[in-house]
N, C-alpha and C positions, 0 to 999 in steps of 0.2 A: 508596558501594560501586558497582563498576561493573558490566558485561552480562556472565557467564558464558558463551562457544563451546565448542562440541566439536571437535576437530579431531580425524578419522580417516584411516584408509590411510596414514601414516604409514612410511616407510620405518624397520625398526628401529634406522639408524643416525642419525637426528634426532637433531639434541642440542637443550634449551632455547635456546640460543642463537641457534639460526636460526630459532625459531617468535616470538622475541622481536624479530630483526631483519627477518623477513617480514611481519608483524602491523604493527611499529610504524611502516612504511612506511606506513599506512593509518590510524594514530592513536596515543595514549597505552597503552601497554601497561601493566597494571596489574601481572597475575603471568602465570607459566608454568607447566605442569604436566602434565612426561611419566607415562603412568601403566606402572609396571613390576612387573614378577611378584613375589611377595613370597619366594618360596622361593629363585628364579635372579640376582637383577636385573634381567632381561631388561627390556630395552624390550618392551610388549606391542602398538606399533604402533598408539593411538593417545593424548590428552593434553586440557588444556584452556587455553584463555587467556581472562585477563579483562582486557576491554577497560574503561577510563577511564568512556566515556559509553554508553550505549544508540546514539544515533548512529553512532560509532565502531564499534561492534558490526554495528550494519547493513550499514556499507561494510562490512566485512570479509566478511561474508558473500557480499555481492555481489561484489566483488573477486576474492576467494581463495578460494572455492568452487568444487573442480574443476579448478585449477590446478593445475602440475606442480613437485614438491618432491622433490628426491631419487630423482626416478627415477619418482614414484608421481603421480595424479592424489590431490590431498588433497582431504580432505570436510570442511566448514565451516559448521555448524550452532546454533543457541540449543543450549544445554546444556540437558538435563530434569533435575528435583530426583532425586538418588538413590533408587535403586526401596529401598521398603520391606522391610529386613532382620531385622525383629525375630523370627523363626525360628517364628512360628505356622504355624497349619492341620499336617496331618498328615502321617504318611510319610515321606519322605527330608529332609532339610534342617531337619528342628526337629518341637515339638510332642511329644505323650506316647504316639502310635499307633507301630505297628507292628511288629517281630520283637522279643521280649524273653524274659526267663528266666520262671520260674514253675515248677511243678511240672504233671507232663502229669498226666491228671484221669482216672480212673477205674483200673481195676486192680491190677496191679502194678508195684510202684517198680523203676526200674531204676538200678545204681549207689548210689552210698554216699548220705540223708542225713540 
């Protein structure tokens, strides 16, 4: 398995094609992966490539980091392990706290039940 990058700033008109042709100038290109909105398609402006070797990985880094794509200075970084979605702790975004139904607690009931 090869080195996971992140490639940001991204112009929304990238297509994989030129992240695989810019990249593989710099080594074996493993995959591509523009990341897009899930409701629109949209391109969300920015993606990931994975390069062949750790090596490989590095020049790219060095290379193509900050360089100009489409218009935009592109950002070229190790990728980090996806952050933790499992929808704990409390409050907006998961968990069992927060605004719910119940019955209001002392006096008199309002509405039917």
């Amino acid at each position: 398995m090869g080195k996971k990058l992140y490639v940001g700033n991204l112009a929304y008109a990238t297509t994989e094609d030129e992240l695989q042709n810019l990249f593989g100038t710099v080594g074996q290109v493993e995959s591509v992966a523009l990341i897009t909105d899930r409701e629109t398609g949209r391109a969300k402006g920015f993606g990931f490539v994975e390069m062949e070797t750790e090596a490989a990985a590095q020049e790219a880094i060095q290379r193509l980091n900050n360089t100009e794509l489409g218009g935009r200075n592109i950002t070229v970084a190790e990728a980090r392990p996806p952050a933790n979605r499992d929808g704990g702790g409390r409050g907006f975004g998961g968990g069992r706290g927060g605004y719910g139904g119940g019955r209001r607690s002392g006096g008199e009931r309002r509405g039917r039940f």
